[in-house]
N, C-alpha and C positions, 0 to 999 in steps of 0.2 A: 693786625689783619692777617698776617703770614700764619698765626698761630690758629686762626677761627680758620681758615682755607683748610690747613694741616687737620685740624680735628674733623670739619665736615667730608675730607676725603677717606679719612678714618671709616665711619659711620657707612658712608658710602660702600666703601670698599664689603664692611662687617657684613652688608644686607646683599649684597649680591652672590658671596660667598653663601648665605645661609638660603638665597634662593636655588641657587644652584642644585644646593643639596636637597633641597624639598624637591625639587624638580623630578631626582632619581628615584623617588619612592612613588607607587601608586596613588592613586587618591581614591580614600576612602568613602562613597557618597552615602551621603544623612540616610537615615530610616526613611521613607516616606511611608505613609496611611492613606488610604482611604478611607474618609468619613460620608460617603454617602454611597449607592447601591443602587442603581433602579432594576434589578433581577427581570431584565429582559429576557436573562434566557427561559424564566418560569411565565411567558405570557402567553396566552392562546385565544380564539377568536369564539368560547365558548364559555356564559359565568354558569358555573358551577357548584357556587357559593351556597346558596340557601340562604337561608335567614340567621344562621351562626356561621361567621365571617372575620372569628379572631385571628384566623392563621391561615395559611394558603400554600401548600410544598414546603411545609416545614419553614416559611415567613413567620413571624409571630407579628402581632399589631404591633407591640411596644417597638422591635426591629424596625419593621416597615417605617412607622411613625419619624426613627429616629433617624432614615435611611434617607426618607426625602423633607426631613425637617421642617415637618410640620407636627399640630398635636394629634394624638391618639383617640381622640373626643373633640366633638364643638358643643357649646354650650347655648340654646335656644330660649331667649326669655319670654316668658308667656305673656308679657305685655308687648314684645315686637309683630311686627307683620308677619314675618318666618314662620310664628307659629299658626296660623289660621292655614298655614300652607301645609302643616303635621298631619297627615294620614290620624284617624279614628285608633288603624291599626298600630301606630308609630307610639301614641299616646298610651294605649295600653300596654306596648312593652315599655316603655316608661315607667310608667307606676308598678310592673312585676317585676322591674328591675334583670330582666333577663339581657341575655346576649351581650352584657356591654351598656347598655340601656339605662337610665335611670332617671331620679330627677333628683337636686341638688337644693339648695336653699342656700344664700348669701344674699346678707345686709336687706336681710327681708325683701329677695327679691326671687320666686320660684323661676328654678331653670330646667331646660330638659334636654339630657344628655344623647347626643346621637354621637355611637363609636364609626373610625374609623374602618372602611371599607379595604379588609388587607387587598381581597383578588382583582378589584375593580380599582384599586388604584394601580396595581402593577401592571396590570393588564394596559391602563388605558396612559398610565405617566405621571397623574397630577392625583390630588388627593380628592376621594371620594367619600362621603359619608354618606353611611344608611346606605339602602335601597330602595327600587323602585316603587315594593311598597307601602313606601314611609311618605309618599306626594301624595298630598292629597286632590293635586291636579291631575293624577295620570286614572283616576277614576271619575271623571265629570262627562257630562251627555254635551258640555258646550263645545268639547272638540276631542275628538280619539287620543287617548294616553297610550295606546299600544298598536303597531302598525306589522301585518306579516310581511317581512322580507326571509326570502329560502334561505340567507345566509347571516340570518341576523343573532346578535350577541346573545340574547337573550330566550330560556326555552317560557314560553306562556299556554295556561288554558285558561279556556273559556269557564266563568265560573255562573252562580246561578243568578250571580247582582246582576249581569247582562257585560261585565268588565273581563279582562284579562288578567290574571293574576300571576306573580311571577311561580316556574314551576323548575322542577329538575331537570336534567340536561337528558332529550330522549321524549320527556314527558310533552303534548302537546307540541304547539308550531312555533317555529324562530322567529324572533322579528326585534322591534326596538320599542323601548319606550322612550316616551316622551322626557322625561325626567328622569334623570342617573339615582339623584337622594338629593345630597347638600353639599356644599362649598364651605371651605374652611372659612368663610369671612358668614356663613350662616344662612347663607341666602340659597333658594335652589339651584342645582344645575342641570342644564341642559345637555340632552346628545348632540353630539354634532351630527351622528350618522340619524338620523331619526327623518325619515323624508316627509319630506316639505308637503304643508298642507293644501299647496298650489305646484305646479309642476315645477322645476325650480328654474332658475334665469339667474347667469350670474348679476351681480352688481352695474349699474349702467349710468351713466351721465345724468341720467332724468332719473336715477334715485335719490332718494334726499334720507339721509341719517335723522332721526329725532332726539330732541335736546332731553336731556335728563327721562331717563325712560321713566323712572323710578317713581314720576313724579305726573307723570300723563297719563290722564284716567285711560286711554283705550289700551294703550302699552302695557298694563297693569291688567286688564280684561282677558288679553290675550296670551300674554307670556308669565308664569309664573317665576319666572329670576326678578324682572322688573316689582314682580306681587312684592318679593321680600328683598330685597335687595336695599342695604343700608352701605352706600358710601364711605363714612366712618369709618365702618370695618376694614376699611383696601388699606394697606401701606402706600406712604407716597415710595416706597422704594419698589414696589409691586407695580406700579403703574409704568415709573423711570423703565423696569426692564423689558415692560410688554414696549414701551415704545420705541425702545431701542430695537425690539427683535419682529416687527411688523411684519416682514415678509415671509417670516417663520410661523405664521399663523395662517392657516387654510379651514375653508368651508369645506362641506360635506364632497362637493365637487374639483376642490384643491386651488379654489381664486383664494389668492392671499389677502391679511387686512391691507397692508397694505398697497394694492391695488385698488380695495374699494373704498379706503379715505381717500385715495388720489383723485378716482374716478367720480366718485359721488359729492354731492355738494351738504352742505347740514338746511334743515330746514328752514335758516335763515340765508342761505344762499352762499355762506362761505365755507372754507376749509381748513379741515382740522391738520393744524401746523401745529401745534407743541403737545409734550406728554401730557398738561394742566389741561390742554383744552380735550383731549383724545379723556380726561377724567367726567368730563362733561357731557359725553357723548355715550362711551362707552360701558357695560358693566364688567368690571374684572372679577370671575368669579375664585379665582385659582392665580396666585402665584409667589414661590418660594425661589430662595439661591439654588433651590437643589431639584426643582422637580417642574412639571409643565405647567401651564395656565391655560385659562379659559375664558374667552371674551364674547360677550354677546351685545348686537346691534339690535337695533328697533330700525326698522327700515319702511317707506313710504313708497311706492311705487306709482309710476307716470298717471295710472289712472285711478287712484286712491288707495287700493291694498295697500295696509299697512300688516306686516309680520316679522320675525325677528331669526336672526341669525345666527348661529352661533361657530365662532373660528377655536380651533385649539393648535398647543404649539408649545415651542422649548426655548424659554428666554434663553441668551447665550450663556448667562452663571448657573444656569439650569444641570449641570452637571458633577460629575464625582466630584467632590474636595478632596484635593490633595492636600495634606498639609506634611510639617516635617517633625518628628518627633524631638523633644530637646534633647542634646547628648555630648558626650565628652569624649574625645581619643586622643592616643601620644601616636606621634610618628617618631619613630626612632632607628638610630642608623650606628653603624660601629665610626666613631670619629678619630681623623686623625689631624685635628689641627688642636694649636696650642696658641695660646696667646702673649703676646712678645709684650715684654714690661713698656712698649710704647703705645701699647691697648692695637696693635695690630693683630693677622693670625698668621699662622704659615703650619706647615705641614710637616709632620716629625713622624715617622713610623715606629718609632720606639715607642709612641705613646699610642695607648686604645681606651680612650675615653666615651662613653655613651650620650651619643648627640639626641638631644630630645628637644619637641616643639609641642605643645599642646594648643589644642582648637577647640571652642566651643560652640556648638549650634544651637542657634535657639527654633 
């Protein structure tokens, strides 16, 4: 027993001693990297883009893509809903294969490729594909696809279909459209600044959320995300983040979601208390660990209007990745301890032996 005491005072002794000395030396901190990028400081309140939108301030798509991790393309199969949502115009760059554009063939199944939006994603957070004139809802007589506001994102003129077509910056009046292009999960997306086809009113007690938009013929009449919108496509880890970061989500006027699942009841009279059930309600059209999302409601009002909403926001993982690069270094020190034939140390200046520690980071 005297002898196990004797040796763990040993060991003891060895490790305090070698902390000591690590103590006196700096500490070297890991590499760190940034793997993501949302180049805020290249954002401005005007698109600029056109119809070729591979790059933006020396952005490139591929960059961009990998910056808020997501893909540089989504793929539209022409047997989904999505596609009846394809602009005439969106189809034929499809088949000319221009801009990023194309159409694909897998396991006999035609696709058609819509690239990534470099300037409208960075500009707006979350990823965008296409443009305005790839909706084939933001040109219909059943409801205005393009609305003049003096400060609005987008420049448009009037063309000879009796529509608004998107134009160069300067060119024609500012305003918004109704439809940005596409969502990374395929389905249209909505603006949020896009004003309300009724004056708007936030969220109220006597609103009632409607169950599964996607699946309710009026819901489907009126909003083109519900037209195409497939649930499938959402990650359940996409849903986890929106519902974690509710209050980080505002309407055009800055009422958060969640305010109005508090506020409001679902069309069956209860309230959306879990992530599962907010998947039943909600459509997610947008979201990544690294970049913003985009959720739209279908909403009922006290005296039957029914119209839909749209919140945008930055889940909390929605940010830079930092990670640490793997790596190797020695600390090293001039040493002047010796080790005594009892496996103790002690200190001798006649000796200058080189103390070293190696560390590894992963």
């Amino acid at each position: 027993m005297k002898g196990r005491k004797k040796s763990l005072f040993k060991a003891l002794s060895f490790l305090v001693v070698v902390s000591l000395l690590l103590s006196l030396f700096p500490a070297f901190p890991p590499v760190v990297k940034t793997m993501a990028d949302n180049f805020s400081d290249k954002r401005d309140g005007v698109y600029e883009g056109g119809s070729n939108f591979s790059e933006y301030k020396g952005v490139t798509r591929d960059k961009c893509a990998e910056s808020y991790g997501v893909s540089k393309e989504i793929k539209i199969s022409s047997t989904s809903s999505a596609f009846d949502d394809l602009s005439s115009y969106a189809k034929q760059k499809c088949q000319s294969g221009v801009y990023g554009y194309g159409i694909r063939i897998e396991d006999n199944k035609t696709y058609y490729i819509i690239p990534l939006n470099v300037e409208a994603t960075i500009d707006r957070g979350y990823a965008i594909y296409g443009i305005p004139e790839d909706v084939a809802d933001n040109f219909t007589k059943a409801q205005p696809g393009f609305k003049q506001v003096s400060n609005g994102y987008f420049y448009a003129t009037l063309g000879a279909d009796g529509y608004y077509h998107l134009s160069s910056p300067g060119n024609g009046v500012r305003g918004y459209f109704r439809y940005w292009g596409f969502s990374q999960t395929g389905a249209v997306q909505s603006d949020k600044d896009f004003p309300p086809d009724r004056d708007y009113v936030p969220v109220t007690s006597s609103t009632k959320i409607l169950y599964k938009p996607w699946q309710n013929s009026i819901a489907r009449q009126i909003c083109a995300v519900a037209d195409s919108y497939n649930p499938s496509n959402v990650s359940p880890n996409a849903i986890t983040q929106v519902w974690s970061a509710l209050s980080r989500f505002k309407d055009m006027k800055g009422q958060t979601l969640a305010d109005a699942i508090n506020i409001a009841q679902t069309q069956y009279g209860s309230k959306i208390s879990s992530a599962s059930m907010l998947a039943d309600y909600a459509m997610i059209s947008n979201a990544t660990p690294y970049a913003g999302a985009q959720v739209v409601l279908v909403l009922q009002e006290a005296d039957g209007w029914i119209h839909y909403r749209t919140y945008d926001g930055i889940p909390p993982r929605a940010k830079p990745q930092v990670t640490t690069d793997s790596m190797s270094y020695k600390v090293t020190s001039q040493s002047y301890l010796v080790k005594n034939s009892d496996g103790t140390l002690k200190y001798d200046p006649a000796v200058n032996r080189l103390f070293a520690r190696s560390l590894h980071l992963l």
